[in-house]
N, CA, C and O atoms as CSV, one atom per row, in Angstrom:
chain,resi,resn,atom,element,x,y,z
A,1,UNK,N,N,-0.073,2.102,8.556
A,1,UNK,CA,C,1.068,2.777,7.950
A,1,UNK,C,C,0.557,3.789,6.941
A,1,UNK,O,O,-0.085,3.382,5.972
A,2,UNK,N,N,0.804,5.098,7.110
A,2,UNK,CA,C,0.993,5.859,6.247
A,2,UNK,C,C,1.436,5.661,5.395
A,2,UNK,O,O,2.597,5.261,5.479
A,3,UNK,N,N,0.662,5.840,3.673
A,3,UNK,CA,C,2.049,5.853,2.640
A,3,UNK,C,C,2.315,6.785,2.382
A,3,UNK,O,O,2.940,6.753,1.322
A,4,UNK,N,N,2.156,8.183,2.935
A,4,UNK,CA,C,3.342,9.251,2.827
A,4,UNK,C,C,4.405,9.242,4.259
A,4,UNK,O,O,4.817,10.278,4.781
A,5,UNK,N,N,4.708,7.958,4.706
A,5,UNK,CA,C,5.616,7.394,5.018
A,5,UNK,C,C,7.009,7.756,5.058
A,5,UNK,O,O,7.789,8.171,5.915
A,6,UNK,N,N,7.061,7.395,3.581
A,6,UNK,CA,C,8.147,7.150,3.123
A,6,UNK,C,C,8.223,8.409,1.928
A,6,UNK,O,O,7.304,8.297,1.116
A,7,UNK,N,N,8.979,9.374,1.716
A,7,UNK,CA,C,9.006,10.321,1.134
A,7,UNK,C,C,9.424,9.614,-0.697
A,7,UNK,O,O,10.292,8.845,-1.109
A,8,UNK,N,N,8.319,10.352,-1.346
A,8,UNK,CA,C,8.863,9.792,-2.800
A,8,UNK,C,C,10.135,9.995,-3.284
A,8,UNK,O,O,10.593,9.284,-4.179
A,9,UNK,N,N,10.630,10.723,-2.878
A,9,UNK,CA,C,12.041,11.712,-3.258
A,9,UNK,C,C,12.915,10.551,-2.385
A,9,UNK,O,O,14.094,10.610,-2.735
A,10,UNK,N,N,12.700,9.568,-1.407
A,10,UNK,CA,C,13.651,8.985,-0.899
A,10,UNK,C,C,13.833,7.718,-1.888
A,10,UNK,O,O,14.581,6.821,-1.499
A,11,UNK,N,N,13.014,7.552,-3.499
A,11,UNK,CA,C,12.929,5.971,-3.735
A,11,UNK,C,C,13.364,6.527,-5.196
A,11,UNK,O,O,13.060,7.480,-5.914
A,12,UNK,N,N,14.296,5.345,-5.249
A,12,UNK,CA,C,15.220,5.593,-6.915
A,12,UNK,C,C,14.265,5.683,-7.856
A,12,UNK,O,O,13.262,4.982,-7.726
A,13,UNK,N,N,14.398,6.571,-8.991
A,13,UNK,CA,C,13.127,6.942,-10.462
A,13,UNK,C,C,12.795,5.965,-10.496
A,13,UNK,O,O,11.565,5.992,-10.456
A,14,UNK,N,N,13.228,4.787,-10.562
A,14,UNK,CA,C,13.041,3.530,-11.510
A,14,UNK,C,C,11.547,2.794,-10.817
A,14,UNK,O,O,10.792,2.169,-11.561
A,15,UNK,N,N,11.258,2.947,-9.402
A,15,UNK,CA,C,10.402,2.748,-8.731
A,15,UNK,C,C,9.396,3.223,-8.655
A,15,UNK,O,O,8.384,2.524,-8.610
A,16,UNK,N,N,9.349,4.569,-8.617
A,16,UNK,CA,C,8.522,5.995,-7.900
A,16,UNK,C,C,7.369,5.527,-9.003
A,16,UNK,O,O,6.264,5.482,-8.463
A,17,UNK,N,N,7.350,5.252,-10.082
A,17,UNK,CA,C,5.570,4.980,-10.796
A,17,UNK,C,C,4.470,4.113,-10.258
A,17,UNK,O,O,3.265,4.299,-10.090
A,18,UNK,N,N,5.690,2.597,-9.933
A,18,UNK,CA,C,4.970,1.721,-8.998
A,18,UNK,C,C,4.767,1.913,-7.533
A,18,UNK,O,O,4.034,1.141,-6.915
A,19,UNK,N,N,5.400,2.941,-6.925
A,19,UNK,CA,C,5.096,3.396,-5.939
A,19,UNK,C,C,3.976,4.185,-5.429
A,19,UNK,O,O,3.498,4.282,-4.299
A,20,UNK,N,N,3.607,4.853,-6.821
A,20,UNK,CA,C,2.725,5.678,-6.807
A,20,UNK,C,C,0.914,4.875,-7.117
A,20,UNK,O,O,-0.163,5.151,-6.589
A,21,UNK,N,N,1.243,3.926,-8.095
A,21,UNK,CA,C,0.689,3.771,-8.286
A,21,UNK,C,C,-0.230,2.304,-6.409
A,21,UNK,O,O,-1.365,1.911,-6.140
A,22,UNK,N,N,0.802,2.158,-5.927
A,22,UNK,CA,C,0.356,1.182,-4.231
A,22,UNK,C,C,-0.174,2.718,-3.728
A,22,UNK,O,O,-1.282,2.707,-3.192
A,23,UNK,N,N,0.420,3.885,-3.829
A,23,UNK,CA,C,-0.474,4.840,-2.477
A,23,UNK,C,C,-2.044,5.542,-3.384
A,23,UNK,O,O,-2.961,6.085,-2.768
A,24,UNK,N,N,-2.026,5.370,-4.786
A,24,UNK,CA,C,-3.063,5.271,-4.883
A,24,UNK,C,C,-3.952,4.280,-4.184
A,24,UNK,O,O,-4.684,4.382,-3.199
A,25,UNK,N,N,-3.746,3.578,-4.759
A,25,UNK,CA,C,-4.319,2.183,-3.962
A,25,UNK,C,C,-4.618,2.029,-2.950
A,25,UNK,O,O,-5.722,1.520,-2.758
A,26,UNK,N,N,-3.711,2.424,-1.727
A,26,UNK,CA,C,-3.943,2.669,-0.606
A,26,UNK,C,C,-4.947,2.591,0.018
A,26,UNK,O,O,-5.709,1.825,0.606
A,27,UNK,N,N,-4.641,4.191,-0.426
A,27,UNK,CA,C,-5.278,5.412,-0.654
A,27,UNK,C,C,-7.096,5.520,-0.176
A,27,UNK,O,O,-7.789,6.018,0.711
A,28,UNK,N,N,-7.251,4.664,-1.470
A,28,UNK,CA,C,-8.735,4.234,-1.462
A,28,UNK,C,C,-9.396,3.084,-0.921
A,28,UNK,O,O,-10.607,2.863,-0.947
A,29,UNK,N,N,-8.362,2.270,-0.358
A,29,UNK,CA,C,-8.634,0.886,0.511
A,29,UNK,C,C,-9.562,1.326,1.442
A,29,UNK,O,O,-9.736,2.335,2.125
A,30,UNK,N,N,-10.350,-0.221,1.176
A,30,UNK,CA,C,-11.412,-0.370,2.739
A,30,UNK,C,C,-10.981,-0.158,4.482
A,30,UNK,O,O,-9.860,0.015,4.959
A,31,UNK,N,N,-11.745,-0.209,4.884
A,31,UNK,CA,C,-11.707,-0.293,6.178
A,31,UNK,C,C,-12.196,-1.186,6.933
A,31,UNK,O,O,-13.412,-1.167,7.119
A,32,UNK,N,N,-11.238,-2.383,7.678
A,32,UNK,CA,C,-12.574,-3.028,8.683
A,32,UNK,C,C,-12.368,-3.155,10.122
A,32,UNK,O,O,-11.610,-2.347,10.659
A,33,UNK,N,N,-12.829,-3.887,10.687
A,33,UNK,CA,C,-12.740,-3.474,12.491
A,33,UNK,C,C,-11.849,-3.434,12.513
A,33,UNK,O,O,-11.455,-2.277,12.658
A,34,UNK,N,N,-10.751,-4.471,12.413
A,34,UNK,CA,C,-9.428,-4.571,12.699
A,34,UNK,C,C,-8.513,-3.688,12.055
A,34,UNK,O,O,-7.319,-3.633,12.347
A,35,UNK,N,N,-9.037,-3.034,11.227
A,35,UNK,CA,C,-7.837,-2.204,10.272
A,35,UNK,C,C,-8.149,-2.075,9.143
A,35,UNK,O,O,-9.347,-2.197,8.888
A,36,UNK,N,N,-7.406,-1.845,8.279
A,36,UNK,CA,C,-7.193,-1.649,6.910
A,36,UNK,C,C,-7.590,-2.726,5.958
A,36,UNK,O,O,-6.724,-3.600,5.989
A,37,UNK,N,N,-8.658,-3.051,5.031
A,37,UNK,CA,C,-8.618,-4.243,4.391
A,37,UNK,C,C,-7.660,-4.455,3.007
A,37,UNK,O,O,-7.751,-3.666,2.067
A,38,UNK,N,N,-6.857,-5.453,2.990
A,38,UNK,CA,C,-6.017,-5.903,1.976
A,38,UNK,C,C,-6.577,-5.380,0.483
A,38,UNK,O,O,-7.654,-5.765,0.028
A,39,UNK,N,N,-5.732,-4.492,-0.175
A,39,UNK,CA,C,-5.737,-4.650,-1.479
A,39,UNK,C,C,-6.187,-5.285,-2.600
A,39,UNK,O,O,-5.342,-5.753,-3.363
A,40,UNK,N,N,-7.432,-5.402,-2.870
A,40,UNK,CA,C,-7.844,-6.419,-3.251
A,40,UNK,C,C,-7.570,-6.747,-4.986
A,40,UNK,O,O,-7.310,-5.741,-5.645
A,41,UNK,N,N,-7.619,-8.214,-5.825
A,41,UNK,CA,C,-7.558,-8.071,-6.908
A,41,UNK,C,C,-8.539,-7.627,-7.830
A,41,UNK,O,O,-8.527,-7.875,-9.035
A,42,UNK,N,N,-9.247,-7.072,-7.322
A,42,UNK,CA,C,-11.072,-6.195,-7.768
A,42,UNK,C,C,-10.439,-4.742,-7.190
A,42,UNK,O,O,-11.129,-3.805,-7.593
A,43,UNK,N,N,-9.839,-4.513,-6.746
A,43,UNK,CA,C,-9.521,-3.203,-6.646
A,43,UNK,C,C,-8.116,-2.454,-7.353
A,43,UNK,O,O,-7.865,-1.251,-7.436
A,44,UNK,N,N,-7.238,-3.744,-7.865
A,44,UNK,CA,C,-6.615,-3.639,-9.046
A,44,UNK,C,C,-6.877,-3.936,-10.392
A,44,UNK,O,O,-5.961,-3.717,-11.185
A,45,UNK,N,N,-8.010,-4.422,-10.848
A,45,UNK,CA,C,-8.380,-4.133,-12.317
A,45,UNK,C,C,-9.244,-3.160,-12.451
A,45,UNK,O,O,-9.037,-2.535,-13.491
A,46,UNK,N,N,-10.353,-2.668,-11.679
A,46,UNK,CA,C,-10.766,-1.509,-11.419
A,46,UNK,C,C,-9.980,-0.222,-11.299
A,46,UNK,O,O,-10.660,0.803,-11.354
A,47,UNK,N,N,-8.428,-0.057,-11.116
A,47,UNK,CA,C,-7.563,0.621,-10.777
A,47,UNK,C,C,-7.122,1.301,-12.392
A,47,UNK,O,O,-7.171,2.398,-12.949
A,48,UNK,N,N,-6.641,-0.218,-12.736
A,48,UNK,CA,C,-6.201,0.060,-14.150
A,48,UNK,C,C,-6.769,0.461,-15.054
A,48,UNK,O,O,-6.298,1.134,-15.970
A,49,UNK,N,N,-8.212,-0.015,-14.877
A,49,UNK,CA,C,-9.564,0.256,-16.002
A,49,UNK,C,C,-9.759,2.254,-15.949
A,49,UNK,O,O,-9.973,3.128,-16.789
A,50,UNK,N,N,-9.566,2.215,-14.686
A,50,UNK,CA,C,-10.170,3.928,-14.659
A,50,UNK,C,C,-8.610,4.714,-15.139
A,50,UNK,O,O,-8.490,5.826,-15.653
A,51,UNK,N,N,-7.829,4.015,-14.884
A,51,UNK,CA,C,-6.715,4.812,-14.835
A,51,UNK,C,C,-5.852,4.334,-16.188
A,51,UNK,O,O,-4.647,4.582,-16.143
A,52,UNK,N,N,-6.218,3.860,-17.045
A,52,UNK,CA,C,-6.229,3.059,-18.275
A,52,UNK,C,C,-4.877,2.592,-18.693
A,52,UNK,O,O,-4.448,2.582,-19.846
A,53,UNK,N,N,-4.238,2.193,-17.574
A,53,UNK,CA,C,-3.235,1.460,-17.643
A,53,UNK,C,C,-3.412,-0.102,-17.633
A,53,UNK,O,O,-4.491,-0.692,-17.687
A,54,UNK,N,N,-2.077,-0.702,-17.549
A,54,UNK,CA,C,-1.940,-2.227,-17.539
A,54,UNK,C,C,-0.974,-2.673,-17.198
A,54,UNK,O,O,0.011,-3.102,-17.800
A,55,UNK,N,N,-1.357,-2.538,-15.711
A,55,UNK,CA,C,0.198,-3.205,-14.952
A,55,UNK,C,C,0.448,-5.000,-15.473
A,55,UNK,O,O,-0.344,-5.884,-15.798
A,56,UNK,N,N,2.091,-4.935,-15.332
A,56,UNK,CA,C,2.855,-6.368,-15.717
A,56,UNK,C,C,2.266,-6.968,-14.653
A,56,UNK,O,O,1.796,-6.285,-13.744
A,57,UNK,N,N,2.205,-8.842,-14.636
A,57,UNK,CA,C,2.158,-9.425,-13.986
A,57,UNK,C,C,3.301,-8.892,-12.305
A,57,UNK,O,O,2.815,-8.782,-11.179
A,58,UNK,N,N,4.561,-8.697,-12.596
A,58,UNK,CA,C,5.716,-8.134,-11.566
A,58,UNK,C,C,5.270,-7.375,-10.980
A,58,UNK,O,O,5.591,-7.206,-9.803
A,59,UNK,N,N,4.116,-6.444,-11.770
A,59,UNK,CA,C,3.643,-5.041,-11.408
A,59,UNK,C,C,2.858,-5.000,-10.480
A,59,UNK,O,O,2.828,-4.061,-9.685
A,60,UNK,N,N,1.912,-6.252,-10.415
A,60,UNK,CA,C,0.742,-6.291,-10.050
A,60,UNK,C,C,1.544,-7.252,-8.377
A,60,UNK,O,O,1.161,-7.111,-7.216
A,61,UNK,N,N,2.676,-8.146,-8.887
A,61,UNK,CA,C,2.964,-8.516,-7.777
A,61,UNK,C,C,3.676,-8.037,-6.686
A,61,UNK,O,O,3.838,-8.461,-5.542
A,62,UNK,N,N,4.091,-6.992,-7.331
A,62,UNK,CA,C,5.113,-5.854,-6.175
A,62,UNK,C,C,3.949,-5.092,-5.457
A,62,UNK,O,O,3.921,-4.713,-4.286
A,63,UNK,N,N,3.269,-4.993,-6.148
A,63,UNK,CA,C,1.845,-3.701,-5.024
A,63,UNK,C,C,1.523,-4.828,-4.024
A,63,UNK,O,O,1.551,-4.512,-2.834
A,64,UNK,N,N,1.216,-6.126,-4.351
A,64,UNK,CA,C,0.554,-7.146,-3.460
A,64,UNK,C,C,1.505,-7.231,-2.159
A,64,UNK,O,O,1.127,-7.539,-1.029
A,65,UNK,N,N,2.865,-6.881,-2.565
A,65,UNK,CA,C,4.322,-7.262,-1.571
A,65,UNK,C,C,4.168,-6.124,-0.782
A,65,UNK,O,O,4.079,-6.179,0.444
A,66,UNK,N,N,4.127,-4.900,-1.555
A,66,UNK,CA,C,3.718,-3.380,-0.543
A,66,UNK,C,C,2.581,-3.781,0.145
A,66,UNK,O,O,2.424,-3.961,1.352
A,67,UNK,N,N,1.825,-3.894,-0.764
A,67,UNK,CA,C,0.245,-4.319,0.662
A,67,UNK,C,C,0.884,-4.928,1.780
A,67,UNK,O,O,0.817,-4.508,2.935
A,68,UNK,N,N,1.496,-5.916,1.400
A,68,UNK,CA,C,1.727,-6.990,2.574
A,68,UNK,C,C,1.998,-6.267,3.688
A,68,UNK,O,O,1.481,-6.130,4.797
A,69,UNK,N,N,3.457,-5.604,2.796
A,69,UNK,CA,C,4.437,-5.247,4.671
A,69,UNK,C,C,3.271,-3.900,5.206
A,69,UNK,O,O,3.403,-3.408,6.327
A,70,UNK,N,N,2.180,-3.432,4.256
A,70,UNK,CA,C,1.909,-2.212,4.718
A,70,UNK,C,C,0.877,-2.622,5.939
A,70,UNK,O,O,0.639,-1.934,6.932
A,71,UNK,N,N,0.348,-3.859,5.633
A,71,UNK,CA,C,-0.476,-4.496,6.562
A,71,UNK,C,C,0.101,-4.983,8.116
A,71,UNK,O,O,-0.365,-4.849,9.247
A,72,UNK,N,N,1.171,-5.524,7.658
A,72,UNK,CA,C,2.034,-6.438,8.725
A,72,UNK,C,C,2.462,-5.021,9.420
A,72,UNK,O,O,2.187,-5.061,10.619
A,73,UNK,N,N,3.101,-3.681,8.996
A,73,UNK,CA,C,3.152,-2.226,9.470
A,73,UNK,C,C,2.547,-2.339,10.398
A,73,UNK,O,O,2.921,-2.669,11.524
A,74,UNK,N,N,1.107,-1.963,9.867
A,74,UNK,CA,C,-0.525,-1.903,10.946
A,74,UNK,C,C,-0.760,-2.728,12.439
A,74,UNK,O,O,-0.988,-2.473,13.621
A,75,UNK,N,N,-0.527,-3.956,11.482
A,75,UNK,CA,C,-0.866,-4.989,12.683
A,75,UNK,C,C,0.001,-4.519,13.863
A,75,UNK,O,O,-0.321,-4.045,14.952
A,76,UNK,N,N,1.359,-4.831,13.247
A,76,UNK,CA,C,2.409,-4.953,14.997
A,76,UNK,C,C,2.286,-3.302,15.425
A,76,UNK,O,O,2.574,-3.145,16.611
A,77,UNK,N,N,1.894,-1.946,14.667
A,77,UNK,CA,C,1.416,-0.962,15.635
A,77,UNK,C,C,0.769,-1.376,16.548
A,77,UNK,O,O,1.029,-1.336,17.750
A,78,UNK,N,N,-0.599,-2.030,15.724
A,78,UNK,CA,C,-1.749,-1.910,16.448
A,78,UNK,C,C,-1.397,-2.855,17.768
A,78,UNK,O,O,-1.833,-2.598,18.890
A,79,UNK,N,N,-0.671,-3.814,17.508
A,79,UNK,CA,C,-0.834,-4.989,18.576
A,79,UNK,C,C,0.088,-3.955,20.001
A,79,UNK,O,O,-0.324,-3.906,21.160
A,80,UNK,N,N,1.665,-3.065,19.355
A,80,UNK,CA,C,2.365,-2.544,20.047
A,80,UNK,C,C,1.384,-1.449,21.138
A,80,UNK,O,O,1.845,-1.092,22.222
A,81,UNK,N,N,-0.083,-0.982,20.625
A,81,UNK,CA,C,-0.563,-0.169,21.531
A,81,UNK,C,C,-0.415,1.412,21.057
A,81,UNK,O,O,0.532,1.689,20.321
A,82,UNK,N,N,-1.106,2.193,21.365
A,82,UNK,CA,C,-1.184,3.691,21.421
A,82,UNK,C,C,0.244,4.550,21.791
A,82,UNK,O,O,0.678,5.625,21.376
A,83,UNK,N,N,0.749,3.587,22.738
A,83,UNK,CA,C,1.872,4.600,23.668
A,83,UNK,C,C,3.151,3.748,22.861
A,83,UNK,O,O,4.197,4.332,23.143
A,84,UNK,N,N,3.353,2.853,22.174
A,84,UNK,CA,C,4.161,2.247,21.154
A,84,UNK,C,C,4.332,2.958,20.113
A,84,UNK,O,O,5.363,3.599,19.911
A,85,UNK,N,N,3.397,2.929,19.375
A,85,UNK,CA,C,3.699,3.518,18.079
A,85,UNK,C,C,4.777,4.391,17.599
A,85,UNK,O,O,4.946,5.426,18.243
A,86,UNK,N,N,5.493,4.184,16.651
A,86,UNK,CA,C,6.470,4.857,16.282
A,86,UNK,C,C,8.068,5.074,17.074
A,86,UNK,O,O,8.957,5.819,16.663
A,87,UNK,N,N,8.115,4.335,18.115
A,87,UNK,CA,C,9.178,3.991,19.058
A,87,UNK,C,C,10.318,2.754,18.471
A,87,UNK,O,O,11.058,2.223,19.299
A,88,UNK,N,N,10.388,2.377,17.104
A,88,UNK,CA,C,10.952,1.256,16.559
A,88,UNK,C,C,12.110,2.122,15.851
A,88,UNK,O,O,12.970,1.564,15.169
């Protein structure tokens, strides 16, 4: 899954920081055979440290919830095939 996906302009103000702050994240995620590797919690204090913030506990658990579905995204592409994709 792309996270320019979902257009920022489509997600109420109140969101769009923590939003921004998962496609950073993304963004810079690993790669492994199978796909995309999960978000890791070494790749969110490292996040905050450079970027000298300090996400809330909520904060930290809503990116983990985006990871999720962004993963679960991936998977059922990947499982749906080449000639699937984007047909949902």
């Amino acid at each position: 899954m792309a996270a320019e996906a979902l257009a920022v302009e489509a997600l109420p103000l109140v969101v769009r920081p923590l939003w921004n702050v998962f496609t950073e994240l993304h963004e810079g995620r690993g790669q492994g055979v199978s796909g995309p590797s999960p978000i890791t919690w070494q790749d969110i204090d490292a996040f905050q440290r450079v970027a000298g913030i300090s996400l809330s506990r909520w904060e930290v658990s809503m990116v983990r919830a985006l990871d999720a579905v962004a993963l679960k995204s991936v998977a059922k592409s990947q499982a749906a095939g080449p000639d699937q994709e984007g047909t949902e």
